[in-house]
N, C-alpha and C positions, 0 to 999 in steps of 0.2 A: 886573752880570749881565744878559744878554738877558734881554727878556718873555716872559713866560708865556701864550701866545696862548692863547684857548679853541681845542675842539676839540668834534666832531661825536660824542655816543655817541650810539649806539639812539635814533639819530633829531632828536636836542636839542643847540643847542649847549650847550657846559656848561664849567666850570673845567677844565684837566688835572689834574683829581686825585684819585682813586678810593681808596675807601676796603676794605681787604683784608677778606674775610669772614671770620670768625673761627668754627668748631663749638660747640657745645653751649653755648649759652647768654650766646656772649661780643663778638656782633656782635647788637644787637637790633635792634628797629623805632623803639626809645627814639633810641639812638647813630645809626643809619645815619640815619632821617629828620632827625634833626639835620646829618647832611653830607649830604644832597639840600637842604636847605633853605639850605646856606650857598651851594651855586651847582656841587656835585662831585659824582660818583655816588656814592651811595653802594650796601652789600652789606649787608643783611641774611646770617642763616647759616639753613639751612635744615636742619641737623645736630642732630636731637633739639632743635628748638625749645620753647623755652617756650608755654605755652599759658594761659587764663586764665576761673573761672568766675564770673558774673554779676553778681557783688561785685568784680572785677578781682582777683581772688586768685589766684596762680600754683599751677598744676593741680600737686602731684605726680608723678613720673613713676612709680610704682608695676606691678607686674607679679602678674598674680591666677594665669596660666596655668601649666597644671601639665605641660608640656612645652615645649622649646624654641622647640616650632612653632610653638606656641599665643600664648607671649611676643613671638616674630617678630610676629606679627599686630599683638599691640598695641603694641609700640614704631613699626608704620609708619601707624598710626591716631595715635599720637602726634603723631608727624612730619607729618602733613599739619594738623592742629589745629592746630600749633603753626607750621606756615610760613605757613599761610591768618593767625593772628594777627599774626605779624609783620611781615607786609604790609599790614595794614590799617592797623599803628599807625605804620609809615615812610610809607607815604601820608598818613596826616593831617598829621605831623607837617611832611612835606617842602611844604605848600602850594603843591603842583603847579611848584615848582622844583628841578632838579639832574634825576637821573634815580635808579631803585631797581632793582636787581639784585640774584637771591636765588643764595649759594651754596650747591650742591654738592658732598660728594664721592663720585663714581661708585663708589668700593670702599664707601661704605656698604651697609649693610643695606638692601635695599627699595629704590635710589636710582631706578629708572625709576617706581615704583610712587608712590613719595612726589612727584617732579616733576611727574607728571600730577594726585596728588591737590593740588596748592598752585595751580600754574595752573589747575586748573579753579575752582576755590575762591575764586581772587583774579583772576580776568580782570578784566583795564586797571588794576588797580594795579603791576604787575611788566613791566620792560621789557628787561631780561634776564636772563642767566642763564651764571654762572661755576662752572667747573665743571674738577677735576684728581682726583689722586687715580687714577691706574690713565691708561686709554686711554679716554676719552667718546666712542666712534665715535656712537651714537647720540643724544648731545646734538644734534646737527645736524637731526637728521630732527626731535625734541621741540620743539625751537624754532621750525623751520619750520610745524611742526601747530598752532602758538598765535600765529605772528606776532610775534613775539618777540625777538631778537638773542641769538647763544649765543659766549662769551667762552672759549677753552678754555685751560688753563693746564698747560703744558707748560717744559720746564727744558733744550731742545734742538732746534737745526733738524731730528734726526732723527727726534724724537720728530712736530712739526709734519708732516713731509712724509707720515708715515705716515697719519696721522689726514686728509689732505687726501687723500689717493691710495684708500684705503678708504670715506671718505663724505664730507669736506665738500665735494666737489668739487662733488655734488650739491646743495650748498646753500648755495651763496658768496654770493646772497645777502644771509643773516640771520646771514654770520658779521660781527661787529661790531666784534672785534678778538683780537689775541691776545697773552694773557697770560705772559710770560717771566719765569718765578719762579726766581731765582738757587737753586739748589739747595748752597750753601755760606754763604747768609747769610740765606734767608728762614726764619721761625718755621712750626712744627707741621711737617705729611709735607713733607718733600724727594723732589726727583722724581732722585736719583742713579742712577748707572746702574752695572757691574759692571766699566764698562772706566774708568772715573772716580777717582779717590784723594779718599775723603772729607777725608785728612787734606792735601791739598792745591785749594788754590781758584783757579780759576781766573775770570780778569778776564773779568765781562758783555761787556764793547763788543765784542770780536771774533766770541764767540758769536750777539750779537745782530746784528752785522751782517751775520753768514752767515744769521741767518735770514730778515733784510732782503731781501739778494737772493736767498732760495729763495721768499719772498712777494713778487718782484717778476716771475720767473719764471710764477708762477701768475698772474700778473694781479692782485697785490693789492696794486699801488702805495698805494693811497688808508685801505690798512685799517692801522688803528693798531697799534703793539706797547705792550704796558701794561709798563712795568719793574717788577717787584715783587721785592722783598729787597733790602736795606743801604741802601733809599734813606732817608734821613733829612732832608738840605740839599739842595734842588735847585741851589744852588749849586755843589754839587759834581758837579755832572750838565749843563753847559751847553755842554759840548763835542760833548753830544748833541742841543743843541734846534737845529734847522735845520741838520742835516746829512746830506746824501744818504744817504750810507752806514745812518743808522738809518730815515732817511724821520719820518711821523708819529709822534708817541712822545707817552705819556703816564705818570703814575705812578704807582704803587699805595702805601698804607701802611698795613702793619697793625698794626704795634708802637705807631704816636704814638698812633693816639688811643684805646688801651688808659688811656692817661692824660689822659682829659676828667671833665669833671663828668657825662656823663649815658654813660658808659661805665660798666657795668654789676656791673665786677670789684668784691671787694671794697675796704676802707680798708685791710688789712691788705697784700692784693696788690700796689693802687698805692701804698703805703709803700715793700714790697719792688722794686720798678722804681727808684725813687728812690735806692736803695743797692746796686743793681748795677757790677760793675767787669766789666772787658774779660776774658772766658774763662767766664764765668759763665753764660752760653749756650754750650749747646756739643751738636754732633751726638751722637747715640747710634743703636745700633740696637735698643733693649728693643720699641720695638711689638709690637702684634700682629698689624699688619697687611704687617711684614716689610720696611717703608721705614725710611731712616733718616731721625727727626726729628731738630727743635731744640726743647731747653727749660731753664726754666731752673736751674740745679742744686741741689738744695736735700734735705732726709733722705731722697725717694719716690726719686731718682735713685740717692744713693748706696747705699741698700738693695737696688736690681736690680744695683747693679756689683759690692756686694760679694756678694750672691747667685750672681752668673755665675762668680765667682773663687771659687766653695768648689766646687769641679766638677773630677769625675775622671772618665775615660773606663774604662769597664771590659768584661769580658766575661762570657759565661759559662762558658766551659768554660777552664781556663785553657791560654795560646796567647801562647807568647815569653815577653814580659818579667811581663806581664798571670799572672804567678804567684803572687801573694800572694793566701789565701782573705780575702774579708771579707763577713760578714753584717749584715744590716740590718732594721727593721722587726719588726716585733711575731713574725711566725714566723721570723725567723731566715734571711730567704734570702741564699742565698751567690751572691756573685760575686767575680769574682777582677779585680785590681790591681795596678799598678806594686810594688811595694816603698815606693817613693820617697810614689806617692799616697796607699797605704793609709796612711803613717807621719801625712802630713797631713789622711788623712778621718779618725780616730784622736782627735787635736786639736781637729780641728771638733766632735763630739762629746764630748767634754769638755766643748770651750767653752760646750756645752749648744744646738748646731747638731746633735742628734743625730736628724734626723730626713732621710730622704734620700728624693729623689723622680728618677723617672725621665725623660729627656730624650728625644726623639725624635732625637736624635745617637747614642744608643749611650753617654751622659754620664750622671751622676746629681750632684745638686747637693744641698747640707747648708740643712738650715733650721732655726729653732726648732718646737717642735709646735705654736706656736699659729701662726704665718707661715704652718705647715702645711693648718693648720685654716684658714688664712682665703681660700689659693691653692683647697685644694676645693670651699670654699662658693661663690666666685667662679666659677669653671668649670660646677659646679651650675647655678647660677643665672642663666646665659648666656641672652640672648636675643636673638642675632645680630644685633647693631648693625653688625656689620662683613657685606660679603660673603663672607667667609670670614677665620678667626683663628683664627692659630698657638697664642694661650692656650687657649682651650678646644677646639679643633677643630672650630667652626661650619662652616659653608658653605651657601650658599644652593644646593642641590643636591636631588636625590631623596630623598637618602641623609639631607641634614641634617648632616654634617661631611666632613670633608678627607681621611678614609683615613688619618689618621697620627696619633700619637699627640699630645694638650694637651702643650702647652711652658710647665713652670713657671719657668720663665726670664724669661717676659713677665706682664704685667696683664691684669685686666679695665680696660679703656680707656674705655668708658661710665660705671664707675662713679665713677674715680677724679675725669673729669672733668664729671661731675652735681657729684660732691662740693665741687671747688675753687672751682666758680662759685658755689655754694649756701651756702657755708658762709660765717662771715664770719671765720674764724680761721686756718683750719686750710690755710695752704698750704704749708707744710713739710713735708707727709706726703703731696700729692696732684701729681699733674704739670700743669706751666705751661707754655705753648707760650710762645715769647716768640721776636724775628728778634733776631740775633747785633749789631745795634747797640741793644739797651736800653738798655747802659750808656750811650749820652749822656743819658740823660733824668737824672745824677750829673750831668754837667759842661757843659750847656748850659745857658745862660746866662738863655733863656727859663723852665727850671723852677726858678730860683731861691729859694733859701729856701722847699722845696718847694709850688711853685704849681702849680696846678691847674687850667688854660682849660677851658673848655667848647668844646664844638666849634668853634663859630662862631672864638673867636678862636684855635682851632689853624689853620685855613684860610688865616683872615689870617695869621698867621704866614708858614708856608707858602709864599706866596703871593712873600714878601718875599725867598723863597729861602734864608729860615731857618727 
């Protein structure tokens, strides 16, 4: 295999190897200062981070506010406590080697509000800043305000050109590098797009080399492309190191070191990694932020699939086929249905799915009454983690929601995932991000009789081009 040259980030030289920032709880100050200190950058997540009081006890994230708005407040008072923590404890931990970078995601709740409240918090511990999820036009001007380097993570030269032609133009600078996250094989939000076939993937190198030379065009021979998703073996990526056509290159991973000793999941999670097979990640569209994720499949998955499949489209007045009367809910309200549907909404009911909730499609879908009860209290209890979500209808707006009606079709997203990292059992019921090569962490030869490296010797691994 070619060597693995270092390479220039936000200012240092460092390893090619960057570590993927993982949300809520699952990319720490613990884990990343452990890959700044083995020689790589590492990401902290700055996505409802953990926070910690004066006994080092992890602060609850609890919600006192008795409106949405009020609860907004305190989950972005969270969020800055808890990235200012995070940072302080990958600083110490990185003893001033590798470099630290806090991630983003710009569709969160708050996310201009919370980046200002972390870097002002943590100036000179944080030396960049990664950042997807939507369009980050104003990452560029934030990074430039703090001196900083801003990493943007995009799944497309179209997506690139845009965010370059609207502002980073202005700030080419502090841009440091950019981030190409395979949108068919990286874990959590996928950056798909509408004219794309999720259920068909197409091969990085060609995509990436168009955006090679649309970043050479711009003048940014020198600026790095980060590859993030399916990379596992750099081995199998050497037809890209010193090759025109890709230019600089480096490489992101978020899946490996999900399974280190000071990666933060539980015993019960990195067990489950260890007994993944090939399909067992797989795209979906349940968010509520309306992208198509990866996770990995397990009761919380198959519980949204078979919920979306107990689902008839109806009307109210009846109109064509949509003739059959059927009633629902405690007063009896009528709508009318296929023949065909009502015989199987009918069924669902029986099955004891007899409780049916209304879609913002014009659809209504069958639940039990407690699933019922749990989808209401969830929406309730919303306190706009997302800049806007199709579960409850938040929006960061005047208004306070999206004009359309909560889609019980999807999750609350905050909670499921507070839950999976917190708990030490319970991930069968709660959603796992995971990138679509897990499954080798079964048949690679390093996790052997399942082992367990700690950072440090996943680097060296790594390193080795395995």
């Amino acid at each position: 295999m070619k060597s693995l040259n270092s390479i220039v980030i936000s200012g240092k030289e460092v390893l090619p190897l960057i570590e993927g920032g993982k949300g809520v709880s699952v990319s720490t100050g613990q884990s990343s200062g452990a890959w700044a200190a083995a020689g790589g950058v590492a990401t902290f997540s700055a996505v409802n981070a953990d926070s910690y009081d004066d006994n080092g006890m992890r602060i609850p994230q609890e919600y006192h506010g008795r409106t949405r708005r009020d609860r907004h407040e305190e989950l972005v008072a969270y969020g800055i406590q808890g990235g200012i923590s995070q940072a302080q404890i990958a600083h110490e931990l990185a003893g001033g080697e590798g470099r630290i970078h806090m991630n983003v995601l710009w569709e969160m709740g708050g996310a201009e509000r919370i980046l200002h409240g972390v870097l002002e918090g943590a100036r000179g511990l944080i030396h960049g800043i990664t950042c997807g999820a939507g369009m980050p036009y104003r990452v560029a001007q934030i990074a430039s305000d703090y001196k900083i380097h801003y990493y943007p993570i995009i799944s497309s030269a179209r997506a690139f050109r845009a965010l370059w032609k609207r502002a980073y133009h202005k700030f080419a600078d502090w841009l440091g590098g950019v981030v190409y996250e395979d949108p068919w094989l990286a874990g959590g939000h996928n950056g798909l797009t509408n004219s794309e076939d999720a259920m068909i993937p197409e091969d990085p190198y060609p995509r990436v080399a168009l955006l090679r030379s649309m970043m050479n065009e711009m003048g940014l021979h020198n600026v790095p492309i980060i590859m993030a998703g399916g990379v596992w073996h750099i081995e199998d990526w050497t037809h890209w190191l010193d090759n025109p056509e890709i230019g600089p290159i480096t490489f992101q991973f978020g899946t490996r070191p999900l399974l280190t000793k000071e990666s933060p999941i539980s015993d019960a999670w990195k067990k489950k990694l260890l007994t993944l097979k090939k399909g067992d990640v797989f795209l979906n569209k349940f968010s509520p932020t309306g992208f198509w994720s990866s996770a990995v499949r397990n009761n919380f998955l198959d519980e949204l699939k078979a919920r979306s499949e107990r689902q008839v489209a109806f009307v109210n007045e009846p109109v064509g086929e949509h003739s059959a009367a059927f009633s629902f809910g405690a007063r009896k309200r009528e709508v009318y249905l296929t023949p065909t549907d009502k015989e199987n909404a009918e069924k669902w009911v029986e099955a004891g799915y007899n409780s049916a909730l209304k879609t913002p499609n014009s659809t209504m879908i069958f639940v039990t009454p407690d699933k019922m009860k749990e989808i209401r209290t969830d929406q309730v209890d919303c306190m706009g983690c997302l800049s806007q979500c199709s579960f409850s209808n938040w929006a960061e707006n005047e208004k306070g929601n999206t004009g359309r009606k909560a889609d019980p079709r999807s999750f609350c997203i905050q909670k499921t995932l507070q839950d999976v990292i917190h708990s030490t059992s319970n991930i069968e019921n709660n959603l796992m991000f995971a990138g679509h090569g897990a499954y080798h962490f079964a048949s690679d030869p390093f996790y052997k009789d399942g082992f367990i490296p700690t950072v440090k010797e996943l680097v060296d691994q790594i390193m080795t081009g395995k």
